[in-house]
C-alpha positions as CSV (number, residue, x, y, z in Angstrom):
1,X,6.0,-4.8,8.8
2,X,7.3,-1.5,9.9
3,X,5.6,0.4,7.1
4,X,2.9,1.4,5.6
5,X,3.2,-0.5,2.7
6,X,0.3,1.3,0.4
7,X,1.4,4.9,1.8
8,X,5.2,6.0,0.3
9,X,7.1,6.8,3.0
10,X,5.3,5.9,5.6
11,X,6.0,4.5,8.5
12,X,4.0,2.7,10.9
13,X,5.6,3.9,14.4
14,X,3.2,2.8,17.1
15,X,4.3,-1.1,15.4
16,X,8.1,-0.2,15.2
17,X,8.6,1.0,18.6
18,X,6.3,-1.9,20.0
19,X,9.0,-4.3,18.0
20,X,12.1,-2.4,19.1
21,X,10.7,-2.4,22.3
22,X,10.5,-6.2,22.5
23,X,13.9,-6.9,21.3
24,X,15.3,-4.6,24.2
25,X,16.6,-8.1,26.3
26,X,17.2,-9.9,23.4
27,X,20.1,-7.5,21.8
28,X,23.1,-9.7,22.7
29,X,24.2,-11.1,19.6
30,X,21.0,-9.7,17.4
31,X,21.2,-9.4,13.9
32,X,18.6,-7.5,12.6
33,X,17.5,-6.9,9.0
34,X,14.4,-4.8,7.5
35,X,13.3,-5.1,3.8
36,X,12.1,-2.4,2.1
37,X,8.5,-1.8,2.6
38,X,6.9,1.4,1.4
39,X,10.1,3.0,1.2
40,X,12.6,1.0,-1.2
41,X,10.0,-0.6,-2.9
42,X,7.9,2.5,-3.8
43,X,11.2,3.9,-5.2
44,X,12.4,0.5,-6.9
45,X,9.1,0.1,-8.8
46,X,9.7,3.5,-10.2
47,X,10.5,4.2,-13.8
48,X,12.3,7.1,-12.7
49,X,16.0,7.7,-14.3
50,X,17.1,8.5,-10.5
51,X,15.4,5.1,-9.4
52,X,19.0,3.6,-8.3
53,X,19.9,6.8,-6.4
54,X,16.5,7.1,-5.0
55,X,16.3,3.5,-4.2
56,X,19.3,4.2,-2.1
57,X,18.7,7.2,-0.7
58,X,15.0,5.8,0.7
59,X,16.8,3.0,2.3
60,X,19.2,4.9,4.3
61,X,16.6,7.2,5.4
62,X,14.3,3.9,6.8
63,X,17.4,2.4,8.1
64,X,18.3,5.9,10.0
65,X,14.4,5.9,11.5
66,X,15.2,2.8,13.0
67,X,18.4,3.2,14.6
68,X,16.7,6.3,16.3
69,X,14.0,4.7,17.5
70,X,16.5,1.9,18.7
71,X,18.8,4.7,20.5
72,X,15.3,6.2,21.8
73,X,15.2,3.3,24.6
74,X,19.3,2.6,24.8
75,X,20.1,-0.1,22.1
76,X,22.8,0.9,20.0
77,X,22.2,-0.2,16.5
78,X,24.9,0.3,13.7
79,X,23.8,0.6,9.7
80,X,25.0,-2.1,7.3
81,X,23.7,-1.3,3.9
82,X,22.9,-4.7,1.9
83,X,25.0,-3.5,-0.6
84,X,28.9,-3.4,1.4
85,X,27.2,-6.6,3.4
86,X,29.4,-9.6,4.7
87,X,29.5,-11.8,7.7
88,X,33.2,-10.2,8.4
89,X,31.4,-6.5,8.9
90,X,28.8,-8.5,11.0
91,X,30.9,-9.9,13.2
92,X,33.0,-6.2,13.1
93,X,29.4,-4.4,14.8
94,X,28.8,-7.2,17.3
95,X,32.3,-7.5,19.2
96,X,31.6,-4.0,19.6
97,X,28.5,-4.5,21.5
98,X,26.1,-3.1,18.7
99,X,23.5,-4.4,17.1
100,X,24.0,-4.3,13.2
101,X,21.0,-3.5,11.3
102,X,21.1,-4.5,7.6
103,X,18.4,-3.7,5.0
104,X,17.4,-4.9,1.7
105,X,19.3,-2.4,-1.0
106,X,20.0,-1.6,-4.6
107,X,23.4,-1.6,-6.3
108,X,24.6,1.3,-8.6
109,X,23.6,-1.4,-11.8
110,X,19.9,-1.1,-10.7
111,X,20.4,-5.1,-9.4
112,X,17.9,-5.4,-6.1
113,X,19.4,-6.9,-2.7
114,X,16.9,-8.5,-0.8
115,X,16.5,-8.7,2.9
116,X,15.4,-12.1,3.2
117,X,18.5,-13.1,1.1
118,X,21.2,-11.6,3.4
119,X,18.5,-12.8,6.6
120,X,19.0,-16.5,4.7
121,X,22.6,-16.3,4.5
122,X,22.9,-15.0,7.9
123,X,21.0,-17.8,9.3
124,X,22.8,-20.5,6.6
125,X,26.4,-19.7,8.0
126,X,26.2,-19.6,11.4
127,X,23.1,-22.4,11.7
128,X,20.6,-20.5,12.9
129,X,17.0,-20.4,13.1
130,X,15.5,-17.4,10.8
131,X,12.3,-15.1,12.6
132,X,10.8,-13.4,9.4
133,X,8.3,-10.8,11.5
134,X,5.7,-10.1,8.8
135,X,2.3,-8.0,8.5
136,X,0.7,-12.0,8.2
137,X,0.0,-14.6,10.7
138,X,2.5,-17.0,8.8
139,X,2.3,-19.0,5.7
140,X,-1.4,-19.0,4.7
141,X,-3.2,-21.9,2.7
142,X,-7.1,-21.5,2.0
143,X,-6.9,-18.3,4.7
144,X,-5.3,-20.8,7.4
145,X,-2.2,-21.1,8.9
146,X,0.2,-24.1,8.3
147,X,1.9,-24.8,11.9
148,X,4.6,-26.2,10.6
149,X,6.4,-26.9,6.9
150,X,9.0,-29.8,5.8
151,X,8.6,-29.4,2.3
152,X,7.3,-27.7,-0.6
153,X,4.4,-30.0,-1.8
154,X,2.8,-29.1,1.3
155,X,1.9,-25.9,-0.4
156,X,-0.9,-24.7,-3.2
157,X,0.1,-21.6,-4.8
158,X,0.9,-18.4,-2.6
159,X,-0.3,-15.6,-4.4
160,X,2.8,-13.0,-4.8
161,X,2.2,-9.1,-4.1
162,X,2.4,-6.9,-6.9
163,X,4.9,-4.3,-5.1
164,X,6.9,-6.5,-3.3
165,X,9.6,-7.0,-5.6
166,X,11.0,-9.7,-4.1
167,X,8.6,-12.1,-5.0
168,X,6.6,-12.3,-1.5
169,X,5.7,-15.2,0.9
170,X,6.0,-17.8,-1.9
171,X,9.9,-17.2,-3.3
172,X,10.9,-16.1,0.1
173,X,9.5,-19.8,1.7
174,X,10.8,-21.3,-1.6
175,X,14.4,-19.4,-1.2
176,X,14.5,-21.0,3.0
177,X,13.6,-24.1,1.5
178,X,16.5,-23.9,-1.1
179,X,19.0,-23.2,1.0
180,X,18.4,-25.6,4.0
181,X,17.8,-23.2,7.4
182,X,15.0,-23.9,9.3
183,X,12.9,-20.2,9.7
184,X,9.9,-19.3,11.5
185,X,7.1,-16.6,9.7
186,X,5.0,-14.5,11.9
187,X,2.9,-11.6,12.1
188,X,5.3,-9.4,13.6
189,X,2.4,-6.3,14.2
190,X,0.8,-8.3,17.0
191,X,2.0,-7.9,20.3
192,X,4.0,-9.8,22.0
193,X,4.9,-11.8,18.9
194,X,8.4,-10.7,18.5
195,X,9.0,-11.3,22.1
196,X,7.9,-14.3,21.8
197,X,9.8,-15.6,19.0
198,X,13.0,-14.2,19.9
199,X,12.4,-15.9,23.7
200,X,12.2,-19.5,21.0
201,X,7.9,-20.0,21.3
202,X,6.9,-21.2,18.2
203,X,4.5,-19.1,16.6
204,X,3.1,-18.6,13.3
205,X,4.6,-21.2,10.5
206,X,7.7,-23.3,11.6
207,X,9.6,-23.9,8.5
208,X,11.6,-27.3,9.4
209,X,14.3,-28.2,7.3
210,X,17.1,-29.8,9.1
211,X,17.3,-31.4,12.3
C-alpha cells in the first residue's frame, strides 16, 4: 500500500503520511506491520547471489522511512525486524509507550517471513480483529466487493500477483481463515479509510470467523 509496487524502491509518500497521519489517536496499544512492497519483494524475486542480504537490507531501509515519517508528526515507532519477532519483544516496545513496527523479512537461509503471518499471529494470541490496509477495496469477486466472509466456498478463485510472493489476496484470506481471527481488508490509499477502521467502521471485506 505504501509503495509503488511496479517502481523498485519507491515509495508512495503522499499515501504513507496520509496513513501515519490517521493512526496519530489511535497509537495506544498499535501494533503495526508493513509487508514488503516494491522494496523486499523487488529484491526477493531476484536471482541475485546477494538476494538474502539485499532482501534484508531493503527492508530495514522501508522500515527506517516509516519510523521517520512516524517521528515527523510525534509518534514514536520502534523497528521489529520479522526475523527476531515474538509477542515477548512486542509487548517489550509497548510498556514503553512505542509503537512497534514489524515488517515482512528474510532469514539468512533465503526462507521469506511474511507480514500477514506475524499480522495473523498477532491478532490470533491476543484475540484481536486484523485491519489488512491494502492498494484494493477488499476481497473482490467478478470486480465487486464481498461485505462480509464466513467461509471459503464463498469464494471463486482470486487471481494471485505474480510479485507478491506471498501468495496475495487469495493465500492471505485462506491463511485468516486457517487460523480462526476474524480480519477486515480495505483499500488503505483512500482517505479516511484507515481512520475509519481503526475507530471499528466496517469497511471493505469483514472476514468473520468466530463470534
Amino acid at each position: 500500500m505504501i509503495t509503488c509496487k511496479s517502481v523498485p524502491y519507491c515509495v508512495d509518500f503522499p499515501v504513507l503520511r496520509q496513513a501515519v497521519g490517521e493512526i496519530r489517536d489511535f497509537t495506544e496499544g498499535l501494533v503495526l506491520v508493513h509487508g514488503g512492497g516494491s522494496f523486499g519483494h523487488f529484491e526477493a524475486g531476484r536471482r541475485s547471489p546477494l538476494r538474502v542480504s539485499l532482501t534484508s537490507a531493503s527492508m530495514e531501509e522501508l522500515n527506517a522511512l516509516v519510523i521517520r515519517e512516524m517521528a515527523m508528526i510525534g509518534i514514536g515507532g520502534f523497528p521489529l525486524p520479522g526475523r527476531v519477532f515474538d509477542l515477548e519483544k512486542v509487548e517489550r516496545i509497548l510498556d514503553q509507550g512505542l509503537v512497534p513496527v514489524l515488517f515482512g523479512d528474510i532469514r539468512e537461509n533465503g526462507e521469506i517471513i511474511s507480514g500477514d503471518d506475524i499480522t495473523i499471529s498477532i491478532a490470533r494470541e491476543y484475540s484481536l480483529t486484523a485491519l489488512f490496509a491494502t492498494d484494493v477495496d477488499g476481497v473482490l469477486v467478478n470486480g465487486n466487493v464481498i461485505p462480509e466472509l464466513h467461509d471459503l466456498n464463498t469464494l471463486v478463485a482470486l487471481p494471485s500477483v505474480s510479485y507478491d510472493l506471498t501468495g496475495g489476496m487469495k493465500e492471505k484470506v485462506r491463511k485468516i481463515f486457517q487460523n480462526k481471527i476474524n480480519a477486515m481488508i480495505f483499500n488503505g490509499k483512500k482517505r479516511g479509510n484507515v481512520f475509519n477502521a481503526l475507530k471499528g467502521e466496517r469497511i471493505g471485506t469483514f472476514i468473520k470467523v468466530r463470534e
